[in-house]
C-alpha positions in Angstrom: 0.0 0.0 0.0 1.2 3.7 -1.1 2.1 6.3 2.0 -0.6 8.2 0.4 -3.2 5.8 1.9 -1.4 4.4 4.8 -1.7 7.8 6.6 -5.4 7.8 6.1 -5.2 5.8 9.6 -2.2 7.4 11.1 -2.5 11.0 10.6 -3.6 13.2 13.0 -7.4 14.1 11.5 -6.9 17.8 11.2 -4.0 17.8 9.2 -5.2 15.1 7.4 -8.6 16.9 6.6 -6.3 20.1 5.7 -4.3 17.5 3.2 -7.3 16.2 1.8 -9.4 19.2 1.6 -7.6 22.0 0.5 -6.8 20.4 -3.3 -10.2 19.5 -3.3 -11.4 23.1 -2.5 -9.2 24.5 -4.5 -10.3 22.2 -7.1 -13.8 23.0 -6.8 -13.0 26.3 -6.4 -11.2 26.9 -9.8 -14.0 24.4 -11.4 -16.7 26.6 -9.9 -14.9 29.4 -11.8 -14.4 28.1 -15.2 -18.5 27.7 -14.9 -18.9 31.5 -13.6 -16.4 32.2 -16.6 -18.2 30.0 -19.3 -21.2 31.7 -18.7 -20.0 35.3 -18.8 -18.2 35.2 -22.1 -21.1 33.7 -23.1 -23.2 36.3 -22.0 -21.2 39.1 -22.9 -20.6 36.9 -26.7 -23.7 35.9 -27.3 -26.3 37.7 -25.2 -29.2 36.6 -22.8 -29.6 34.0 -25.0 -27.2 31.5 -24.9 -27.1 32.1 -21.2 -30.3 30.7 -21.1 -29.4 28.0 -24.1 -26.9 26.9 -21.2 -29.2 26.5 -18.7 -31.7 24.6 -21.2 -28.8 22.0 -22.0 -27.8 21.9 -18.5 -29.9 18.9 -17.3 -28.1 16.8 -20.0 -25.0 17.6 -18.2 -26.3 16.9 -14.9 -27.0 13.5 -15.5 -23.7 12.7 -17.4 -21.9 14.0 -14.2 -24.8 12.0 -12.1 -23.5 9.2 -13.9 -20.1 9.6 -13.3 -20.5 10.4 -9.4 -22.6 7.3 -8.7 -20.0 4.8 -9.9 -16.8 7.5 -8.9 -18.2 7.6 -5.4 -19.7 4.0 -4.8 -16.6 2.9 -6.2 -14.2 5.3 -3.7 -16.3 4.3 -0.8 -15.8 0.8 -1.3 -12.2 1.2 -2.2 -11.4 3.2 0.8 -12.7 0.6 3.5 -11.0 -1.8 1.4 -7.7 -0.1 2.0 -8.3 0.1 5.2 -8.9 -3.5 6.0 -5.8 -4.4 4.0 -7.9 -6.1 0.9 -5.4 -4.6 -1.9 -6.4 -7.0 -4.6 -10.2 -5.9 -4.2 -9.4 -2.3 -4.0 -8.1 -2.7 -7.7 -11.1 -5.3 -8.7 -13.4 -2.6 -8.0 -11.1 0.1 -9.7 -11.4 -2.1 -12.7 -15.0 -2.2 -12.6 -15.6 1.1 -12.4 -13.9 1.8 -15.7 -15.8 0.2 -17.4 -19.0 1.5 -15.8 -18.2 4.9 -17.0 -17.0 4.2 -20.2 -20.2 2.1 -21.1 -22.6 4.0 -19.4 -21.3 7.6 -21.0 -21.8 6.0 -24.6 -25.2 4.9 -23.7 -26.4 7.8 -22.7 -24.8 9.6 -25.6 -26.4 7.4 -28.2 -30.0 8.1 -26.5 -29.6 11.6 -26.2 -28.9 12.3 -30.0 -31.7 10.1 -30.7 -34.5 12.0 -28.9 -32.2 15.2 -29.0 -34.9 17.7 -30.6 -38.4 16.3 -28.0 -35.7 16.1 -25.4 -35.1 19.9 -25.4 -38.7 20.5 -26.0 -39.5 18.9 -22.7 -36.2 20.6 -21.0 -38.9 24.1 -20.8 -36.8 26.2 -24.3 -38.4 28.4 -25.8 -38.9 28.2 -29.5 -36.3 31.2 -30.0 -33.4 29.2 -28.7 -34.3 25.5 -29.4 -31.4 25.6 -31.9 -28.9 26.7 -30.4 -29.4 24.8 -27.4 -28.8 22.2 -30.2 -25.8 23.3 -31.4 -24.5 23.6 -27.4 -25.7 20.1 -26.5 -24.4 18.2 -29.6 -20.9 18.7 -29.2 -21.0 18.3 -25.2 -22.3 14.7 -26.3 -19.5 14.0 -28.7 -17.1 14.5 -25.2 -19.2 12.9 -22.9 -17.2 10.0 -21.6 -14.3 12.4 -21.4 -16.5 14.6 -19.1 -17.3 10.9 -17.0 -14.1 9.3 -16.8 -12.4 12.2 -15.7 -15.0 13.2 -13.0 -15.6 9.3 -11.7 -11.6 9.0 -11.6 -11.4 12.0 -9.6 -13.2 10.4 -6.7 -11.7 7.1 -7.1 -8.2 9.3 -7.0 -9.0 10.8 -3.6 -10.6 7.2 -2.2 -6.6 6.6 -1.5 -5.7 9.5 -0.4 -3.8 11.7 -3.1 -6.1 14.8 -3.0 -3.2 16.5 -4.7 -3.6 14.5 -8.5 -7.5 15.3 -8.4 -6.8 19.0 -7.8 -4.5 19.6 -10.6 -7.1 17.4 -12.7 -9.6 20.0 -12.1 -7.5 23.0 -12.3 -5.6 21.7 -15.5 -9.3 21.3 -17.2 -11.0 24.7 -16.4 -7.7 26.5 -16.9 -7.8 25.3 -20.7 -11.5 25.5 -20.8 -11.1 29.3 -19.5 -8.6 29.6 -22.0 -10.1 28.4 -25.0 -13.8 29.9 -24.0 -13.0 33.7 -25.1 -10.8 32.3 -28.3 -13.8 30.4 -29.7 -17.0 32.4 -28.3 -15.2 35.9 -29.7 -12.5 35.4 -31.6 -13.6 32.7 -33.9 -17.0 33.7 -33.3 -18.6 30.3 -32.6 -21.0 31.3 -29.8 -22.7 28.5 -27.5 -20.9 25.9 -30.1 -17.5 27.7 -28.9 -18.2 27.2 -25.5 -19.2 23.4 -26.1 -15.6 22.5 -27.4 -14.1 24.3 -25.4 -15.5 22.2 -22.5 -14.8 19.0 -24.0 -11.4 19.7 -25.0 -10.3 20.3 -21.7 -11.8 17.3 -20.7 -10.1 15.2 -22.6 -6.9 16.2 -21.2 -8.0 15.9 -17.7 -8.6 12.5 -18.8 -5.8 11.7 -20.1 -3.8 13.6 -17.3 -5.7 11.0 -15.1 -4.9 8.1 -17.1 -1.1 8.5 -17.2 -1.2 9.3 -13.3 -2.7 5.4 -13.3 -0.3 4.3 -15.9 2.4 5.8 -13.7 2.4 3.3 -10.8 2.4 6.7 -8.6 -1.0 5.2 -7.6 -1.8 2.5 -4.7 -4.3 1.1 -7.3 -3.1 -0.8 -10.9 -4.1 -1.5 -14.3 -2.8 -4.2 -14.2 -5.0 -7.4 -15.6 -7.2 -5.1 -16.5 -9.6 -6.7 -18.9 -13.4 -6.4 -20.1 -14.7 -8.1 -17.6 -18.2 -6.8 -15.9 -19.5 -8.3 -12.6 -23.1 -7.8 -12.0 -23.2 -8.7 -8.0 -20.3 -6.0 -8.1 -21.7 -2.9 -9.9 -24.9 -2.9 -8.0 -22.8 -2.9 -5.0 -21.0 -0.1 -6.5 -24.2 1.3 -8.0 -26.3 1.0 -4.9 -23.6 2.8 -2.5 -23.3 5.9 -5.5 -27.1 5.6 -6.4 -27.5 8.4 -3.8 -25.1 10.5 -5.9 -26.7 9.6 -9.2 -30.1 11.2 -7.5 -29.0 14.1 -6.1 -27.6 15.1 -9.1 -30.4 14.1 -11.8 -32.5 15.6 -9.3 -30.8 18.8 -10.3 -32.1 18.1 -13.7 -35.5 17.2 -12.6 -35.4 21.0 -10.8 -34.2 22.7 -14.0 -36.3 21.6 -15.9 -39.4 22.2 -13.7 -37.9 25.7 -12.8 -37.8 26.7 -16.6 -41.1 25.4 -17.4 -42.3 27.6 -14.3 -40.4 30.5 -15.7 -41.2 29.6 -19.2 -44.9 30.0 -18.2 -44.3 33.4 -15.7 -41.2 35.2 -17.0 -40.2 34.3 -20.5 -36.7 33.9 -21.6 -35.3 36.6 -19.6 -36.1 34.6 -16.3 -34.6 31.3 -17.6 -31.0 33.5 -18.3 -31.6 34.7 -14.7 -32.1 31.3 -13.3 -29.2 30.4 -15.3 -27.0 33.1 -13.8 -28.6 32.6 -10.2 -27.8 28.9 -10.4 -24.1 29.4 -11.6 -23.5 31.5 -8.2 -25.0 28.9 -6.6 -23.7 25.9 -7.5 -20.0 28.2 -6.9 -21.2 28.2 -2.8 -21.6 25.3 -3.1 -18.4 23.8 -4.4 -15.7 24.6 -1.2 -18.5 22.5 1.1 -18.3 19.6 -1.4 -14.6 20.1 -1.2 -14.5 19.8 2.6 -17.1 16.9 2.0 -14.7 15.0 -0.4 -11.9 15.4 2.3 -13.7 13.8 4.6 -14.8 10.8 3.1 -11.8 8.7 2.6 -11.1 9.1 6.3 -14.2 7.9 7.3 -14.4 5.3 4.8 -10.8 3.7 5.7 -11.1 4.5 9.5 -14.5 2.7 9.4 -12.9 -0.1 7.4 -9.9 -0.3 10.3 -12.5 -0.2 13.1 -11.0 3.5 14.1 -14.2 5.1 15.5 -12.6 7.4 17.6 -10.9 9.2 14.2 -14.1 8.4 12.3 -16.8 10.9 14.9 -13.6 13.3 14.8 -13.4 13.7 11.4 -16.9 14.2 10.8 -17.1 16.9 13.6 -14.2 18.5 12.1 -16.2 18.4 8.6 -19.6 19.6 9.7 -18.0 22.7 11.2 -15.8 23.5 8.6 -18.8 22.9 6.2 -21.2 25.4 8.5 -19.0 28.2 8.5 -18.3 28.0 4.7 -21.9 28.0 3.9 -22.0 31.3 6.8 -19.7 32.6 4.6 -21.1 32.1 1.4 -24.8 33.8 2.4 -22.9 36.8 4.1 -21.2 37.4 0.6 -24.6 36.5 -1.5 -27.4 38.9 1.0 -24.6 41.7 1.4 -23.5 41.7 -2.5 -25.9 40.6 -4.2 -26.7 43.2 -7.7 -22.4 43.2 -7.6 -22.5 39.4 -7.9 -24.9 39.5 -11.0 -23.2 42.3 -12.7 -20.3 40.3 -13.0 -22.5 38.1 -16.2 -24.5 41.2 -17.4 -24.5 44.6 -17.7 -28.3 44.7 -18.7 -30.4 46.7 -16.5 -33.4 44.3 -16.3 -31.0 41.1 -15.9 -29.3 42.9 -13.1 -32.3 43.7 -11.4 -34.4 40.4 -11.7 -31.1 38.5 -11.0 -30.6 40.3 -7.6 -33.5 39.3 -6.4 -33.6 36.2 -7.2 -30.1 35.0 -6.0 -30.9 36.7 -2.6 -34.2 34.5 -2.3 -32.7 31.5 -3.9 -29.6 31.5 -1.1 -31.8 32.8 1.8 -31.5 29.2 3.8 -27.4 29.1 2.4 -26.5 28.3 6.3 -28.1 25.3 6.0 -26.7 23.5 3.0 -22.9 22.6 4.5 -24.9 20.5 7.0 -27.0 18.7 4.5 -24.0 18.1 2.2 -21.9 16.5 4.5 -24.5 14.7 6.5 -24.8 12.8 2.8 -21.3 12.3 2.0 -20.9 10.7 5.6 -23.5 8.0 4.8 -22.2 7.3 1.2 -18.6 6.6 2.9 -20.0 4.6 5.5 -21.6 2.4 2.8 -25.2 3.3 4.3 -26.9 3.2 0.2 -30.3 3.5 2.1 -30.2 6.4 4.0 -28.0 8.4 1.9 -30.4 8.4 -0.4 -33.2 9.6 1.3 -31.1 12.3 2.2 -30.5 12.8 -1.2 -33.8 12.8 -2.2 -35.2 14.8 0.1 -34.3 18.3 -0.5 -34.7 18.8 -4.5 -37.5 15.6 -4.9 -39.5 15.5 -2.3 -39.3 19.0 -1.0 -38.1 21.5 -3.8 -40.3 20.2 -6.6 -43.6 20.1 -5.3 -43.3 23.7 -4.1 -42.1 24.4 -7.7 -45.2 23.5 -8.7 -47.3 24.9 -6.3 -45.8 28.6 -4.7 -45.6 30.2 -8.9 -49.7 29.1 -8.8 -50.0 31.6 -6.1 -47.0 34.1 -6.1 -46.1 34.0 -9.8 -42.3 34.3 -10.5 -41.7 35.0 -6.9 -43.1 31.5 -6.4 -40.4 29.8 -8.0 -37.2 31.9 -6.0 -39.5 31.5 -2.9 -39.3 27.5 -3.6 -35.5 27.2 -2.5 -35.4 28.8 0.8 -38.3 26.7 2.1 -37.0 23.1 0.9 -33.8 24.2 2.3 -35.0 24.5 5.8 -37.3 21.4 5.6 -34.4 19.2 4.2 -31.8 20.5 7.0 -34.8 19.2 9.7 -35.2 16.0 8.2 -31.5 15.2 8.0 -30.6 16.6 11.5 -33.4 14.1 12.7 -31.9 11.4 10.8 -28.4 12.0 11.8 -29.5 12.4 15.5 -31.5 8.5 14.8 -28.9 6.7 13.3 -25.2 7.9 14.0 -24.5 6.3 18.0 -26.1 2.6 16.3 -23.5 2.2 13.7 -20.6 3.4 15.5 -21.8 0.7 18.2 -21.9 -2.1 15.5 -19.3 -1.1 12.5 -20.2 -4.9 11.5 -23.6 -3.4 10.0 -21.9 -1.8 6.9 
């Protein structure tokens, strides 16, 4: 076994969260920036829009990357108790398996999507003004979709053994390109949304290949080698099952995009889906450092819990939820106190400016909450607890943030839909503080149970 995953079980926990945390903050960090970057030279280089031709699309995307964190994440969680408990040869069976899982699954989805490409973004809530060049956009993101896959699943599988520092200069190697190549293409070659598209999977593909010669290297504890086609079915639903919670909290994020723009569709018009897609960018950028801090945390729980440390697996997660809470403190301080500055960043139009304000500052209004719910999540998937992690991953955007999608626009129109967020925040953080507060003290008593 490589030092990198031997000090999972010696290393003091704080410094070990710091190790394991920081790349991957920094790596969600600079990712969360190559999205906020995307989108302006979009806006600025095509307009309104193809901000909101990006927001259309962006369901597509969610479930490639859904698809990718189920088996990246079930895979890493089973990997890292493996470690832990010393079972090397399964730690690469499983490795093996999820390769082929992504690759497989990526080509799939692909092939359906460019079928049933044109009803597909019908149903997605576009307008009949930017249906084609949500096309355009869409099309070429399929053409690199098991780059997008691979490189996002291997990520996770990376940090499972402890080398936060590869997955971090995986990330930053990608959205440096992609920021790179996203002004040369939008405005200089003058490709609009289909300049933003290749520039996303070309940078991709190199993390993916950056990835591939770090395994080819033998720098990591896990090999390639005897690795064959070779898929075992009791295998990937064990994989499948543990990242299934993964796979719905992220589709779920499709499922919400698409009801939010057939809500805004139906009460704002174009306009308010480019908001939305603004709104959600700023968003989803929050929300990045706590799934940083989240990813940190896992493999030390899920190796600790594999060696039977429970003493470094309740520190560890106290550590994390703290971290986590402050972050997201942080995060609505900036959004309430800055809002219109935040905004004006993507747009200089007065209207986009002013609806965006607003709905940003409704949309984060429960922010304190999330880094909770985030790492309450992770903390099931890498205690190999499939069941509960997913109805904690079900519960905020299915069973909470939907219905009231539906409902709160029939009474407060637009403000309906901003108003929506807030509430399913504070219902989800209640549910998984009860859950936590059920559940936690009987699995550290029987470790046997996972």
């Amino acid at each position: 076994m490589k030092e990198q995953s031997k000090r999972l079980g010696v290393e003091g926990i704080g410094s070990l969260m710091a190790r394991l945390s920081i790349p991957a903050f920094v790596g969600m960090f600079v990712m969360g920036m190559y999205n906020i970057v995307d989108t302006i030279f979009v806006s600025y280089g095509v307009g309104s829009d193809g901000v909101a031709a990006l927001s259309i699309a962006f369901p597509v995307q969610m479930i490639l990357m859904a698809m990718a964190a189920m088996f990246g994440i079930g895979g890493a969680s089973i990997i890292s108790r493996s470690l832990g408990a010393g079972e090397q040869e399964r730690a690469n069976q499983i490795f093996h398996q999820v390769i082929w899982l992504v690759i497989l699954s990526s080509i799939f989805i692909a092939i359906v999507t460019f079928i049933f490409i044109d009803p597909l973004i019908t149903i997605f809530g576009a307008p009949a003004e930017i249906h084609t060049m949500t096309k355009d956009f869409l099309t070429l993101i399929l053409l690199g979709a098991a780059f997008q896959t691979f490189a996002m699943a291997m990520n996770n599988i990376v940090r499972s053994e402890g080398n936060a520092k590869t997955a971090m200069l995986t990330m930053i190697i990608s959205a440096v390109l992609n920021m790179i190549l996203n002004p040369i293409f939008i405005m200089g070659l003058h490709m609009g949304v289909r300049g933003s598209a290749l520039a996303t999977v070309i940078a991709q593909a190199v993390g993916a290949v950056w990835l591939l010669i770090y395994f080819l290297s033998g720098k990591s504890t896990l090999s390639l080698n005897g690795f064959k086609f070779r898929l075992d079915g009791k295998l990937s639903l064990r994989i499948m099952a543990i990242g299934f919670p993964s796979f719905i909290m992220m589709s779920a994020g499709s499922v919400v995009t698409i009801a939010v723009n057939w809500m805004l569709q139906l009460f704002g018009g174009t306009l308010a889906i480019a908001v939305y897609g603004v709104a959600n960018r700023i968003a989803s950028f929050v929300i990045m450092p706590i799934n940083g801090i989240t990813q940190g945390m896992q493999p030390i729980v899920g190796f600790n819990y594999g060696s039977r440390q429970l003493d470094r697996v309740i520190r560890a997660v106290k550590l994390g939820m703290v971290v986590a809470t402050i972050l997201s403190l942080i995060a609505w301080g900036v959004v309430e106190l800055f809002p219109s500055q935040l905004v004006r960043i993507f747009s200089d139009e007065p209207e986009m400016i002013s609806e965006g304000t607003n709905a940003l500052r409704l949309m984060l209004l429960a922010a304190p909450t999330i880094g909770f719910q985030i790492v309450c999540g992770g903390l099931y998937q890498a205690l190999g607890q499939a069941r509960i992690s997913f109805v904690i991953s079900l519960m905020r955007q299915i069973i909470c943030l939907v219905p009231l999608l539906l409902i709160l626009p029939q009474f407060f129109g637009l403000m309906g839909v901003w108003y929506a967020f807030p509430i399913a925040d504070v219902i989800a953080f209640s549910v998984c503080f009860f859950i936590l507060t059920k559940t936690w003290r009987r699995m550290l008593k029987n470790p046997d149970m996972v």
